[in-house]
Each structure stands twice: as structure tokens, then as C-alpha cells.
C-alpha positions as CSV (number, residue, x, y, z in Angstrom):
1,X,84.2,110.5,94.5
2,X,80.6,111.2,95.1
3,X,80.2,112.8,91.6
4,X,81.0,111.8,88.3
5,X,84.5,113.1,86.3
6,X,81.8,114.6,83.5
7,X,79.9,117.1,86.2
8,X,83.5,118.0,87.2
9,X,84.3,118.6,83.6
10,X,81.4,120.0,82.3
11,X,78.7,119.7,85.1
12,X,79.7,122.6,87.3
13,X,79.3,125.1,84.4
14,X,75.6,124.3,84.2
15,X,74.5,123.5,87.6
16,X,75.3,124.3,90.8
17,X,78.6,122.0,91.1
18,X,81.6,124.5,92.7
19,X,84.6,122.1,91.9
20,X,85.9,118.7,91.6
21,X,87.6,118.4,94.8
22,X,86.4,115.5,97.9
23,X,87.0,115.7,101.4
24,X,89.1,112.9,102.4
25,X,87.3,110.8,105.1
26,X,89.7,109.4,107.5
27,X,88.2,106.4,109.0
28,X,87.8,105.4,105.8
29,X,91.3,105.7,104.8
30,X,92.4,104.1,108.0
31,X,90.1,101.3,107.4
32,X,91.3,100.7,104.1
33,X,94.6,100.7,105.2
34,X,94.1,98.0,108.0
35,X,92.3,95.7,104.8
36,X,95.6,96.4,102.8
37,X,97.6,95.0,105.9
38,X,95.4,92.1,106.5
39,X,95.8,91.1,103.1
40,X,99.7,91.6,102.5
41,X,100.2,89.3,105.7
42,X,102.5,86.4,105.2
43,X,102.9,87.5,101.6
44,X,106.3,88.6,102.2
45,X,107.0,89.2,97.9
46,X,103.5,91.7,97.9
47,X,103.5,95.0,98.4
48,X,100.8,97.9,98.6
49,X,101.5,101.2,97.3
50,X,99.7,104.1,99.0
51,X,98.5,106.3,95.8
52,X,96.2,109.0,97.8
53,X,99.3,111.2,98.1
54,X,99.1,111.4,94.3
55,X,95.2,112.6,93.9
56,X,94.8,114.3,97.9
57,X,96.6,116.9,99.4
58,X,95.9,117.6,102.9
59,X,92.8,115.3,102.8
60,X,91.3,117.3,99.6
61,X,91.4,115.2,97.2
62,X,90.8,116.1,93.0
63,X,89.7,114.8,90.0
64,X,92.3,117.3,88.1
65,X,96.1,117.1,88.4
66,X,97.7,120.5,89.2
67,X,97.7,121.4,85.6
68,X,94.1,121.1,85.7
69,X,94.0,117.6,83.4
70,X,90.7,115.4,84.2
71,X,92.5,112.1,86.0
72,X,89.4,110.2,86.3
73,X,86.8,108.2,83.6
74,X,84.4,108.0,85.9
75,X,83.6,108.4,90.0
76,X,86.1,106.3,90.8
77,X,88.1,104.6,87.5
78,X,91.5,106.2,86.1
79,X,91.9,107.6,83.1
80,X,94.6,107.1,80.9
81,X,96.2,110.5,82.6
82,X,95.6,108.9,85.6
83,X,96.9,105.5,85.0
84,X,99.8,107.3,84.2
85,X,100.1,108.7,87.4
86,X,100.3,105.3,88.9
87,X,102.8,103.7,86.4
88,X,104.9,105.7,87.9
89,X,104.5,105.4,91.1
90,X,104.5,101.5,90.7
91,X,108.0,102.1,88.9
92,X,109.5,104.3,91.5
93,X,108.7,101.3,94.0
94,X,110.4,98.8,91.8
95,X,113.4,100.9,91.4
96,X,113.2,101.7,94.8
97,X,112.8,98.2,95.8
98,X,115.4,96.9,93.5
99,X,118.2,99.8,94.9
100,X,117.8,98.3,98.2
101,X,118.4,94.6,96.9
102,X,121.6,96.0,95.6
């Protein structure tokens, strides 16, 4: 994010900040994506887990969850009700994962 999760929080009240939302850029999602590839190649036991569905909807992506909860620490660190967000995603995959073994 190009702001901090404290003007998101507090910031906008006092200056000029409208929200805590982020355009989505898409080359640099793509170009992430092809890094993630690169990386996972030949490593047949790795996996990457795509988590912008869980913060960006339609390319907008948030610091809050849809109840409004901060997600973020800082610009661009989880938060403990963020981390949460991705244990479980990381534990669907597993159970997902392990389903398909079975």
C-alpha cells in the first residue's frame, strides 16, 4: 500500500485521506506471478498460494476486512487479524491438497 495502516485508521479523519482502499496494478500482479512460477519450478513438493483474493476485490484492494477490522501493521506487514486470514487460507490448501492424495 502506498500509505500506512495508521492514516487508514486514524489519518483520514485528520487530513485529507478518503479511504484505505489501493488500486490493484496489474503488471505488477502479473509480474509477481511469473517470479512465483520461476521459483516453484522443479520444486514439485512447493506450492504458492495466491492471497490477493483475500485483501482485493475487483482490483481494489483494502486494509480493512468487510467488517471493517484494520488487517495490516504497517504498509505492507499483516497483523495478527490478517495473519489470520492467511492461516486459513494455508489450511484450506493443505486440506485441499491432502483430499486429493486420498
Amino acid at each position: 500500500f502506498p500509505f500506512s495502516s495508521s492514516q487508514c485508521l486514524v489519518g483520514f479523519k485528520f487530513t485529507n485521506f478518503k479511504n484505505c482502499n489501493y488500486q490493484q496494478d496489474s503488471t505488477e500482479l502479473v509480474r509477481e506471478k511469473k517470479v512465483f512460477k520461476k521459483l516453484l519450478m522443479g520444486h514439485e513438493n512447493w506450492f504458492a498460494l495466491d492471497v490477493s483474493n483475500s485483501f482485493c476485490k475487483n482490483k481494489i484492494c483494502s486494509m480493512l476486512n468487510s467488517d471493517r477490522k484494520n488487517l495490516y501493521y504497517d504498509s505492507n506487514h499483516l497483523n495478527g487479524n490478517g495473519s489470520i486470514v492467511i492461516a486459513r487460507l494455508i489450511q484450506e490448501e493443505i486440506n485441499s491438497k491432502s483430499e486429493s492424495k486420498s
